[in-house]
TORMIDO-409342 format. One record per residue: x, z, y of N, C-alpha, C in turn. Coordinates in steps of 0.05 Angstrom, whole numbers, plus 32768, in hexadecimal, padded with zeros to 4 digits. Layout:
BEGIN
SITE;X;Z;Y;X;Z;Y;X;Z;Y
...
//
This chain:
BEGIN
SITE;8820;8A23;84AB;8831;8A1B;84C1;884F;8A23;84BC
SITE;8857;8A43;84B3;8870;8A42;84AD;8878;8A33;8497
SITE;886A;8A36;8486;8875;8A23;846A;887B;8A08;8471
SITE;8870;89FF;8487;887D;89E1;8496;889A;89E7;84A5
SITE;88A0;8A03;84AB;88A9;8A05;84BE;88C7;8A11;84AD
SITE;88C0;8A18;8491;88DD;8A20;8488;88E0;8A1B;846E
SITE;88CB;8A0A;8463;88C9;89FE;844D;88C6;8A15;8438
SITE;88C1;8A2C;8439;88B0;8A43;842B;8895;8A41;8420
SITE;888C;8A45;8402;8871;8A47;8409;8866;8A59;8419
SITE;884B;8A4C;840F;883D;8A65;842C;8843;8A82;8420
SITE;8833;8A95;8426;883F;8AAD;8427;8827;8ABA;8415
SITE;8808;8AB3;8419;87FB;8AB6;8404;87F7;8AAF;83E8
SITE;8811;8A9E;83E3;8818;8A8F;83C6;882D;8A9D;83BF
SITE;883C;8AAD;83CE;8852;8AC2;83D0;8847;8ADA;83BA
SITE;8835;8AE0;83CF;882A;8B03;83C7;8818;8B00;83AA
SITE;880F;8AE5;83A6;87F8;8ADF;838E;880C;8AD9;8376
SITE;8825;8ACB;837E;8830;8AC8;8363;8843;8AE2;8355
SITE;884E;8AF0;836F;8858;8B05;836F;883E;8B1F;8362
SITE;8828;8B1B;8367;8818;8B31;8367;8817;8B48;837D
SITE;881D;8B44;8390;8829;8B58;83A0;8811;8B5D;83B5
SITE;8806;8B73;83A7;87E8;8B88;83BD;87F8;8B98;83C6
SITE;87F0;8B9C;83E4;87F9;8BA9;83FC;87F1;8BD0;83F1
SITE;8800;8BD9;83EC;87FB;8BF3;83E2;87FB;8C0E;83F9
SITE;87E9;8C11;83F9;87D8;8C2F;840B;87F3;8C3F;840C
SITE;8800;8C4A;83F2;8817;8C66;83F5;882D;8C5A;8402
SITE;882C;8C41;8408;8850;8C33;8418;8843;8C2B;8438
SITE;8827;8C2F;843C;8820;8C27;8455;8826;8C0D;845E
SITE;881B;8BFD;8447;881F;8BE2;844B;8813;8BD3;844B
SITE;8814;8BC1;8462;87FD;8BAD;8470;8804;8B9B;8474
SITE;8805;8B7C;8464;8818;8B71;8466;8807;8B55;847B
SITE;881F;8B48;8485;8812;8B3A;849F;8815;8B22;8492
SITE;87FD;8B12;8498;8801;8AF4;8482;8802;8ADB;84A5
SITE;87FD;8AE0;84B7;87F5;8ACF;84CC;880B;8AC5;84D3
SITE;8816;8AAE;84D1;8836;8AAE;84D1;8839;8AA1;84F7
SITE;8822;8A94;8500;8822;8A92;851E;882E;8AB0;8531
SITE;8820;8ACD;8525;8826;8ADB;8527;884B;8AE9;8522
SITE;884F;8ADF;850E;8866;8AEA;8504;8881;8ADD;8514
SITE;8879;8AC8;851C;8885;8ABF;8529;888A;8AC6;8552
SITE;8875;8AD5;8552;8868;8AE1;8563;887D;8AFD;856B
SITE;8876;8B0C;855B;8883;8B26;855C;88A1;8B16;855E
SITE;88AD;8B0A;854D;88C9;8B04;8544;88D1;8AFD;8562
SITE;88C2;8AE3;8577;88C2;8AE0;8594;88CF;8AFD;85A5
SITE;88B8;8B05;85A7;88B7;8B20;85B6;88D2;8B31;85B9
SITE;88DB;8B31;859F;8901;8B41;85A3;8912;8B35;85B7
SITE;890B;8B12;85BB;8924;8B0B;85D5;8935;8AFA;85C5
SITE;8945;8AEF;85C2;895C;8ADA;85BA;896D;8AE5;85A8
SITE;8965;8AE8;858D;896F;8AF1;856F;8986;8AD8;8566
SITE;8993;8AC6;8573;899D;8ABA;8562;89B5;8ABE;8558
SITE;89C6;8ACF;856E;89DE;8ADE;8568;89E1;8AFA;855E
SITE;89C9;8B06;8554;89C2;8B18;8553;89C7;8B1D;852F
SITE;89C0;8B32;852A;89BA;8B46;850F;899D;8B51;8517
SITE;898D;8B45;8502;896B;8B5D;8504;8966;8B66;84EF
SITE;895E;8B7D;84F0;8963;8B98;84D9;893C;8B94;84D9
SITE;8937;8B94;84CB;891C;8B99;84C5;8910;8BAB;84AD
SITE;88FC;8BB1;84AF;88FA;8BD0;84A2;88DB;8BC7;8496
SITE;88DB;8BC9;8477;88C4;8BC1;8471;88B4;8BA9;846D
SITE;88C5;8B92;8468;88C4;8B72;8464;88A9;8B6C;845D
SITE;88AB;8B82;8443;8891;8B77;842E;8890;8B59;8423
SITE;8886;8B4B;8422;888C;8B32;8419;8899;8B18;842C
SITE;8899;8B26;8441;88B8;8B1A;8451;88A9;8B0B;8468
SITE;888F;8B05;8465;8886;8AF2;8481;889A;8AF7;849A
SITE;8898;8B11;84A1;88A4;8B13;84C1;88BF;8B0F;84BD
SITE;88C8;8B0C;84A4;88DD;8B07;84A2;88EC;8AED;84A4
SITE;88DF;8ADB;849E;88D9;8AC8;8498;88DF;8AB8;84AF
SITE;88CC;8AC3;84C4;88C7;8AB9;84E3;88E5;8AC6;84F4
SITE;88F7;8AD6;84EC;8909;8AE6;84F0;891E;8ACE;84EC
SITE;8923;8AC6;84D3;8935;8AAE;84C7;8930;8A93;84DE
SITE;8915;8A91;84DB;8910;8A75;84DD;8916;8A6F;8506
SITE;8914;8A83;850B;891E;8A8A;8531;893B;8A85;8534
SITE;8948;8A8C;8516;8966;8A87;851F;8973;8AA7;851E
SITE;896A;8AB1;8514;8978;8AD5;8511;899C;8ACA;850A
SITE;89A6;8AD1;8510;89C4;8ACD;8500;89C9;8ADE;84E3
SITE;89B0;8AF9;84E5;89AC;8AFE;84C1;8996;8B1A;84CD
SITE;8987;8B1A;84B3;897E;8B30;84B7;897B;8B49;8498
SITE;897B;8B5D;84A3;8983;8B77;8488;8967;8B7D;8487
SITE;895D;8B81;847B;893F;8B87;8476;8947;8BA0;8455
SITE;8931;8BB2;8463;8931;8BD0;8452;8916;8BCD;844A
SITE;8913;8BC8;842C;88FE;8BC8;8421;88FB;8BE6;8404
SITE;88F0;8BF0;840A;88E7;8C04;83ED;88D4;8C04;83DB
SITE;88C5;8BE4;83DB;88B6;8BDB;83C6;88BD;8BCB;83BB
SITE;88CB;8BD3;839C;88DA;8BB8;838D;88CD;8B9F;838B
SITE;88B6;8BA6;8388;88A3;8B8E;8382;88A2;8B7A;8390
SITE;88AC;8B82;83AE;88B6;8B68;83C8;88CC;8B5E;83C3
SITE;88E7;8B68;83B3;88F7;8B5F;83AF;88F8;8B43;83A7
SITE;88EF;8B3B;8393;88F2;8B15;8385;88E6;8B04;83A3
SITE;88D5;8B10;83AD;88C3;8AF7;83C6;88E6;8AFD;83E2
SITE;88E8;8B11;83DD;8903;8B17;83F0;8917;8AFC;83E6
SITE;8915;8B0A;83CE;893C;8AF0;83C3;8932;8AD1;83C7
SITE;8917;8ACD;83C4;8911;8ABC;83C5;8914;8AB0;83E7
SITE;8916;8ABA;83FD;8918;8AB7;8417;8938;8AB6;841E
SITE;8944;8ACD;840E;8964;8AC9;8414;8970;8AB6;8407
SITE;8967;8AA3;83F6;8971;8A88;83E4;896C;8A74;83FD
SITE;8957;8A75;8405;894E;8A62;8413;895D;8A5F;8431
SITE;8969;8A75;842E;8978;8A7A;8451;8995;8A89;844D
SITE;89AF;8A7B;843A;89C2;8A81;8430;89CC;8A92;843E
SITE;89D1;8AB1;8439;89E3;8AC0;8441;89DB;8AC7;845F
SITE;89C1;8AC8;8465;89B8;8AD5;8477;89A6;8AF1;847D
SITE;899E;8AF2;845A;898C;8B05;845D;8997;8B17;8449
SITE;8999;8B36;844E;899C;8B46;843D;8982;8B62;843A
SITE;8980;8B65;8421;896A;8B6B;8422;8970;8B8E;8414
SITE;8971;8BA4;8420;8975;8BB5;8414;895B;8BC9;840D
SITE;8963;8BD3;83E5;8948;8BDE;83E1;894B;8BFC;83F1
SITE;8937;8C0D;83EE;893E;8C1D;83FE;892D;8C34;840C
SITE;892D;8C41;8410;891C;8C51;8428;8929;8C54;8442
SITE;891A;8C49;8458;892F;8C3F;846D;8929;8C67;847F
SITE;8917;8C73;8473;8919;8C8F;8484;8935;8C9C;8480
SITE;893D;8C93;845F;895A;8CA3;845D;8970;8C8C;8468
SITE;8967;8C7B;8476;897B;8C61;847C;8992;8C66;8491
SITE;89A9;8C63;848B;89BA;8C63;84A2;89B2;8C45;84B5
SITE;89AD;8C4A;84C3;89AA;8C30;84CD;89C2;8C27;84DB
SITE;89CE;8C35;84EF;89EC;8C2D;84F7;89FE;8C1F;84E1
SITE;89FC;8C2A;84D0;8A13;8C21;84C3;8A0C;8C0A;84B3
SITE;89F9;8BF8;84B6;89EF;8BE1;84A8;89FF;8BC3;84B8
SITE;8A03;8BCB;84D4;8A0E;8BAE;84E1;8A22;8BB4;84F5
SITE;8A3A;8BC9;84F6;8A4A;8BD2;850C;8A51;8BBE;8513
SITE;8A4B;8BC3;852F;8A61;8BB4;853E;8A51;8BA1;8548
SITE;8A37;8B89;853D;8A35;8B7A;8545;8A17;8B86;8554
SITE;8A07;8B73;8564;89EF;8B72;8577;89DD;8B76;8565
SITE;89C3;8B94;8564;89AF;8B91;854E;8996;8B92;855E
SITE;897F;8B7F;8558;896E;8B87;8557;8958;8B96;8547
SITE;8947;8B9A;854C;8932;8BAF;852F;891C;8BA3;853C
SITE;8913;8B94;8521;88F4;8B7F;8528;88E5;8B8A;850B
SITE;88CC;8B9B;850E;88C0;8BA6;84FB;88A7;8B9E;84F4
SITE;8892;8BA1;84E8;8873;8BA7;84E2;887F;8BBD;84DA
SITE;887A;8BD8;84DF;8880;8BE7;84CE;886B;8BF6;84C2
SITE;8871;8C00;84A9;886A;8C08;8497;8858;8C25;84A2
SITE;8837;8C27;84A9;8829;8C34;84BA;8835;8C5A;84B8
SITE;883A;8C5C;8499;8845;8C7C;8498;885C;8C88;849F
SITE;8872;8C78;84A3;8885;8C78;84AF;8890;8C6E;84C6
SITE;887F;8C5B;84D5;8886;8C54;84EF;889A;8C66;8506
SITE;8884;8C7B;8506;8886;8C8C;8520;88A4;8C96;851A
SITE;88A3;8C9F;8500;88C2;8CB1;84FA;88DE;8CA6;84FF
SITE;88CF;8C87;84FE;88F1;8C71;84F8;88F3;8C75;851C
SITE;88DE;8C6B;852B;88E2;8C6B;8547;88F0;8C81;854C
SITE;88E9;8C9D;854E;88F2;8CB6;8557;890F;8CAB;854E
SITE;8912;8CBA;8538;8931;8CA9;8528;8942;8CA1;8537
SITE;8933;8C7A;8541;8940;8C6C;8550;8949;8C75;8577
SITE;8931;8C7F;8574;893E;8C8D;8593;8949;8CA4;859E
SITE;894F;8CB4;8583;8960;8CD0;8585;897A;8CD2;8580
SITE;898A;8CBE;8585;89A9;8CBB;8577;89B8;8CD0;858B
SITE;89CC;8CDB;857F;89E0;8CE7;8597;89EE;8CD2;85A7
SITE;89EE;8CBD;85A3;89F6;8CAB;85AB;89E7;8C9E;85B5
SITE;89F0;8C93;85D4;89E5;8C81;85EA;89EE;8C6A;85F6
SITE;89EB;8C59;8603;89D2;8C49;85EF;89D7;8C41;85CA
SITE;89C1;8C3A;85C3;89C6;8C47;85A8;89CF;8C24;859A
SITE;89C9;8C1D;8583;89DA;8C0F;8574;89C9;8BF8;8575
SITE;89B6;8BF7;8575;89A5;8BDA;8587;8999;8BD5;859B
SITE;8993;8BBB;859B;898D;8BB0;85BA;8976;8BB0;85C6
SITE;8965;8BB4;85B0;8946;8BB1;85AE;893E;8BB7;8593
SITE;891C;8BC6;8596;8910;8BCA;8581;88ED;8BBF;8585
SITE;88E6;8BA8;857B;88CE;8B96;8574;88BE;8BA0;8563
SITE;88B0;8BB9;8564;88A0;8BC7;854E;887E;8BC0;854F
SITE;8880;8BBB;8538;885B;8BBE;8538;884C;8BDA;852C
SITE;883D;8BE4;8539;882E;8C08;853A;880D;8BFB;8532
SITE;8800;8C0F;8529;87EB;8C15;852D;87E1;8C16;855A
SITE;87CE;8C0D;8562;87C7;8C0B;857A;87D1;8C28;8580
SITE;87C1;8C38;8579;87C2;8C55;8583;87DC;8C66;8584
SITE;87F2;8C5B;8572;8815;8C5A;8574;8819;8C53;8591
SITE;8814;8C33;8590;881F;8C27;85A4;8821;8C30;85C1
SITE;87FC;8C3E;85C3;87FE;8C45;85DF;8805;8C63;85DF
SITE;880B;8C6F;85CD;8822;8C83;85CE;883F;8C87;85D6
SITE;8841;8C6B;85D1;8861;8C5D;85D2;8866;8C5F;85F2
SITE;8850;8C4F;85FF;8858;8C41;8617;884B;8C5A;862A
SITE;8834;8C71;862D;8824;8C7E;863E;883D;8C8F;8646
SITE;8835;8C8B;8663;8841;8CA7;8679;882A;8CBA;867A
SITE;8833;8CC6;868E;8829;8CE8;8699;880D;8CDA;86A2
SITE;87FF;8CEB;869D;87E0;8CEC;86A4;87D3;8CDE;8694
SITE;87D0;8CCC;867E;87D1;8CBC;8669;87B6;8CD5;864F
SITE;87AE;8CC6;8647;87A0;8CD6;862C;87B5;8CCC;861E
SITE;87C6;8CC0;861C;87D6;8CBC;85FB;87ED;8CC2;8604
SITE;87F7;8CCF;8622;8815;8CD8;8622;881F;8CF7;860E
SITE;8832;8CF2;8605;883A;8D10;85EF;8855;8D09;85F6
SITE;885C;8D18;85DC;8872;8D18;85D1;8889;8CFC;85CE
SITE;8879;8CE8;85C5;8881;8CC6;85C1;8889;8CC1;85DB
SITE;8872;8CBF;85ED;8873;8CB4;8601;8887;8CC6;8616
SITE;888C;8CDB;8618;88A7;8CE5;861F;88BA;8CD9;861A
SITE;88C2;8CDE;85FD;88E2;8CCE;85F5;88E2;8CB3;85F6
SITE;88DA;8CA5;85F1;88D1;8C8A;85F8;88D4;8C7D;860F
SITE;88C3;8C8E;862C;88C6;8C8C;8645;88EB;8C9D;8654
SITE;88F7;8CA6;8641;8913;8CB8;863F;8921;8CA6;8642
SITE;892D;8C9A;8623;893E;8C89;8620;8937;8C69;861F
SITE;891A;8C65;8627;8918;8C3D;861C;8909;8C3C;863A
SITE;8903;8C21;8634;88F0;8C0A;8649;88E1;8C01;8639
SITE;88C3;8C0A;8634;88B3;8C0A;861A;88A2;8BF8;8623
SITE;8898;8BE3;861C;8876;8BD5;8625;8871;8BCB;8603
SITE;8851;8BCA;8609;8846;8BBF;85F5;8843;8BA3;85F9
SITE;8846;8B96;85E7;8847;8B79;85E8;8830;8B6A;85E4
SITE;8821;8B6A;85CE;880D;8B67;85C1;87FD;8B78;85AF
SITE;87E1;8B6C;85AC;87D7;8B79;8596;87D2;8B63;8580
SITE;87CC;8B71;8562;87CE;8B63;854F;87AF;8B65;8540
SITE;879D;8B52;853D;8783;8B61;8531;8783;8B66;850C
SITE;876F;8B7C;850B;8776;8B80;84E8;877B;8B69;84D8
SITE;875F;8B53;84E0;8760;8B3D;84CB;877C;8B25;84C9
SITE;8790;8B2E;84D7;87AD;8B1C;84D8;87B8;8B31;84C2
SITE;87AA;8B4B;84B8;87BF;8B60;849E;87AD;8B49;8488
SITE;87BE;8B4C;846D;87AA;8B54;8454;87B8;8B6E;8447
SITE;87A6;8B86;843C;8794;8B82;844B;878F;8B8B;8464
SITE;8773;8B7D;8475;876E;8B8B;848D;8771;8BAE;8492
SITE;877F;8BAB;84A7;877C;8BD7;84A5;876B;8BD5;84B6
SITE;875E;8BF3;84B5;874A;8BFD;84CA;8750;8BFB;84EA
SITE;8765;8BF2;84EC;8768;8BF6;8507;8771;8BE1;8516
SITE;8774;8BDB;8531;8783;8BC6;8541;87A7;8BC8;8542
SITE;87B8;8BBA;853C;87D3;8BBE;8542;87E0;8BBB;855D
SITE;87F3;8BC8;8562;8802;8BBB;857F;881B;8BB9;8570
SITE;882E;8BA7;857F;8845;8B9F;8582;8851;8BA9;859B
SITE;886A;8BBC;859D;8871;8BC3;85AD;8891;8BB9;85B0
SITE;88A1;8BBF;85CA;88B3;8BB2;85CD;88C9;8BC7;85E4
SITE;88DD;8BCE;85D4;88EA;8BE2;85E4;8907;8BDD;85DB
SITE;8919;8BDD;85FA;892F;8BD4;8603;893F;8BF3;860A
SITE;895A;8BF5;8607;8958;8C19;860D;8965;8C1A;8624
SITE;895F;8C26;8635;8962;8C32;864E;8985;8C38;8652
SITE;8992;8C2A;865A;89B1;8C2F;865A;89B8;8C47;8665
SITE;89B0;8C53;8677;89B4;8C70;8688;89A1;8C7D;8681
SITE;898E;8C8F;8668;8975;8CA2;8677;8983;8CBE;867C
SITE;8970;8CD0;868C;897C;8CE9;8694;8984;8CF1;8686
SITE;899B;8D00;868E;89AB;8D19;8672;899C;8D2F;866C
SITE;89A1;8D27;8653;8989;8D46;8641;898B;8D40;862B
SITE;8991;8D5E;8620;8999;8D5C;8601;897D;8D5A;85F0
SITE;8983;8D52;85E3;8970;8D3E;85D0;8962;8D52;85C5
SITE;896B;8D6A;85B8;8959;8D7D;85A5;894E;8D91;85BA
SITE;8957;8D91;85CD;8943;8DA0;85E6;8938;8D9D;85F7
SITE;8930;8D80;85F6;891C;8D6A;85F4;8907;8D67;85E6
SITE;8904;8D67;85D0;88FF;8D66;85BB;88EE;8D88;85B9
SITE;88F8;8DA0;85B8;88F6;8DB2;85BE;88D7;8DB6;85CC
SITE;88E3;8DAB;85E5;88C8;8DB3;8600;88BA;8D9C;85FE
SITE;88BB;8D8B;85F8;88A4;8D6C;85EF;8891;8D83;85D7
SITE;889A;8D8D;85BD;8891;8D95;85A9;8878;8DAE;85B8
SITE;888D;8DBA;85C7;8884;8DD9;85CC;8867;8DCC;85DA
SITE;8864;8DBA;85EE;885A;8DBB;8605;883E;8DA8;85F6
SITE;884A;8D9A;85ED;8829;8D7C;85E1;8824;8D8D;85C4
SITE;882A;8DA5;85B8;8827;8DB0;85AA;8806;8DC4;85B3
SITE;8806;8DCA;85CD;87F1;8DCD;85D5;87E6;8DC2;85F4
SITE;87E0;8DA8;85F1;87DC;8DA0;8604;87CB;8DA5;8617
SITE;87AF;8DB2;860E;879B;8DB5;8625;87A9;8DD8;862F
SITE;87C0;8DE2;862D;87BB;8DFE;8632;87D5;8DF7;864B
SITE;87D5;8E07;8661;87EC;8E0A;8673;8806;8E09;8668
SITE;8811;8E04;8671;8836;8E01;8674;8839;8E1B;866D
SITE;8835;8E30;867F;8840;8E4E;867C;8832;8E52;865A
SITE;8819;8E46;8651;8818;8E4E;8633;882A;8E42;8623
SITE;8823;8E2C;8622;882E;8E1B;8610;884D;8E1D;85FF
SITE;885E;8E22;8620;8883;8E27;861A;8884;8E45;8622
SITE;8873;8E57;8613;8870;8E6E;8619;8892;8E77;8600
SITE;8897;8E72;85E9;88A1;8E6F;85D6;88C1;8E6D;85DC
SITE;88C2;8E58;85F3;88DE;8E49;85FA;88E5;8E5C;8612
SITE;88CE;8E66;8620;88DE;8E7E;8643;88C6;8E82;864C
SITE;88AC;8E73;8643;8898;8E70;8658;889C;8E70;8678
SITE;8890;8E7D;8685;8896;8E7B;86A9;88B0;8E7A;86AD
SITE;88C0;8E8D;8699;88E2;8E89;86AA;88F0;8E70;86A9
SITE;88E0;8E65;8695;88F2;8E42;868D;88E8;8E35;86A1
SITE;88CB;8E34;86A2;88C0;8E22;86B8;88CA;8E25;86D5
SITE;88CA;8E43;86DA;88DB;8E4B;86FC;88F3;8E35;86FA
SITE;8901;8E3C;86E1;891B;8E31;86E9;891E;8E18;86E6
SITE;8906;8E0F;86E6;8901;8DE4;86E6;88F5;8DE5;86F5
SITE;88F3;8DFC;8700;88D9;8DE9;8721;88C6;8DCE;8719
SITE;88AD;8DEE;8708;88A2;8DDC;86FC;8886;8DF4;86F5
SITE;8871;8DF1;8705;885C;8DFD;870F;8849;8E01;86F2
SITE;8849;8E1F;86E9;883D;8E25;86CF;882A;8E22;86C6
SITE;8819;8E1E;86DD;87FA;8E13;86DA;87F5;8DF9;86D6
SITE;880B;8DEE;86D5;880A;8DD3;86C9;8805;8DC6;86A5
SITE;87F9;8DAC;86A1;87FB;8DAF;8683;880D;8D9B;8686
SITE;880E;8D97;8662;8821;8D80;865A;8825;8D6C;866B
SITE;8808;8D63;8664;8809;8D43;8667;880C;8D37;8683
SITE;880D;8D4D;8699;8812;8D41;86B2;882E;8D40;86BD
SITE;8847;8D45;86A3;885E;8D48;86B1;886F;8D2D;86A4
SITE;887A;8D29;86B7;888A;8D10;86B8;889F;8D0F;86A4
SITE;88B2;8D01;8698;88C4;8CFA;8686;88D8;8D09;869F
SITE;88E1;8D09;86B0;88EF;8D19;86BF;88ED;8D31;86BE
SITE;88CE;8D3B;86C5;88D8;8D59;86C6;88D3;8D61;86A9
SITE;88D3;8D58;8692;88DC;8D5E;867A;88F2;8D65;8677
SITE;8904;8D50;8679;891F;8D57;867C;8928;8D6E;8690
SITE;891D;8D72;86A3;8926;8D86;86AE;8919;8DA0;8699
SITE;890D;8D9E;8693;88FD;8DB6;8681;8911;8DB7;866F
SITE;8918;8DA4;865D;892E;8DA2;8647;8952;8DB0;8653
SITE;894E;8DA6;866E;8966;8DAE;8672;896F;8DCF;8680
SITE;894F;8DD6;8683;8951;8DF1;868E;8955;8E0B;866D
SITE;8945;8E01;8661;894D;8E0A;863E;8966;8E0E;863A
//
């Protein structure tokens, strides 16, 4: 269907002539369903005036569906050379829209790839590094931060990490900063057999817009009492941030010691952060 749709071959004639097996140590799962790809690419909102930074191409499908929506260009951070030729081969085809940098996008400046103009971040990302790029992306000293949206695809069990509040089995650490600075929902899920190869698990697609005002609180003492506190979750408050003041921090957040983690709100976090 895309190869009708951008005059590309398909994408399994891509990876076979290229040779290109999805390799375990880069956490790579590459998505061949291009109904799909086009899918996620949807989900970000109206890319046409836009810059999309994408992280982990691999042989470019979502990329592909990225171009073919109308991106005004997109930077894609790849650190498997071997994707490189199926890449140039996509930026020929779509003059001076795609730049493709090799790379490790964990040491990536990302700001400084498109100042000035509107970015989105539309990913599959790469399963071993997901979580880190997110944190990354939502810890800037700077607010609101340098894009408009981030279109990520997680492992399921990410995702509802991403989006869970208080009282939640999957609220932590994620789901704090997340619930801090963005407006997080999950969008979709993705099943293994749309990877080759299939991973063990179900994917979600998540979709987070950043919060123009969240409460004031400094970021590493945040960070701090999120660590201290889901560091031992089943034990009381007064244990857990025993380290950071125990009872005297909590008195001074009016914030009841017999309490655990998981039943406190992204608010009185911040108040915890800000009593530190």
């Amino acid at each position: 269907m895309m190869a009708a749709l951008d005059g590309l071959p398909p994408l399994r004639d891509v990876i076979q002539r290229h040779g290109l097996d999805a390799k375990k140590a880069l956490g790579q799962n590459f998505l061949l369903d291009l109904n799909l790809t086009q899918k996620i690419a949807r989900t970000a909102g109206p890319i046409e005036n836009h810059t999309v930074i994408e992280v982990g191409p691999g042989p470019g499908g979502l990329t592909r569906a990225i171009l073919a929506l109308g991106a005004k260009r997109v930077i894609a951070i790849e650190r498997d050379a071997r994707c490189l030729p199926a890449l140039a081969e996509i930026s020929e085809h779509y003059p001076g829209r795609l730049t493709v940098i090799e790379g490790d996008a964990l040491k990536t400046d990302f700001e400084a790839l498109a100042p000035g103009e509107p970015v989105r971040i539309i990913a599959n990302l790469p399963y071993n590094v997901g979580t880190q790029l997110l944190v990354n992306w939502l810890l800037p000293k700077r607010w609101p931060p340098f894009w408009e949206s981030l279109t990520l695809m997680f492992q399921r069990e990410v995702g509802l990490r991403i989006v869970a509040e208080e009282n939640d089995d999957h609220y932590g650490r994620l789901g704090v900063l997340c619930g801090w600075r963005t407006d997080a929902r999950m969008a979709f899920d993705v099943p293994p057999q749309a990877f080759t190869p299939p991973p063990k698990v179900t994917s979600s697609v998540v979709h987070l817009e950043p919060n123009a005002n969240p409460l004031p609180c400094d970021v590493a003492a945040l960070e701090r009492v999120t660590h201290a506190a889901f560091g031992q979750r089943r034990k009381m408050l007064r244990q857990s941030v025993k380290s950071l003041g125990g009872e005297a921090l909590l008195a001074k957040a009016e914030i009841d010691p017999q309490r655990r983690a998981e039943t406190l709100s992204v608010e009185e976090f911040v108040r915890l952060a800000n009593a530190l």
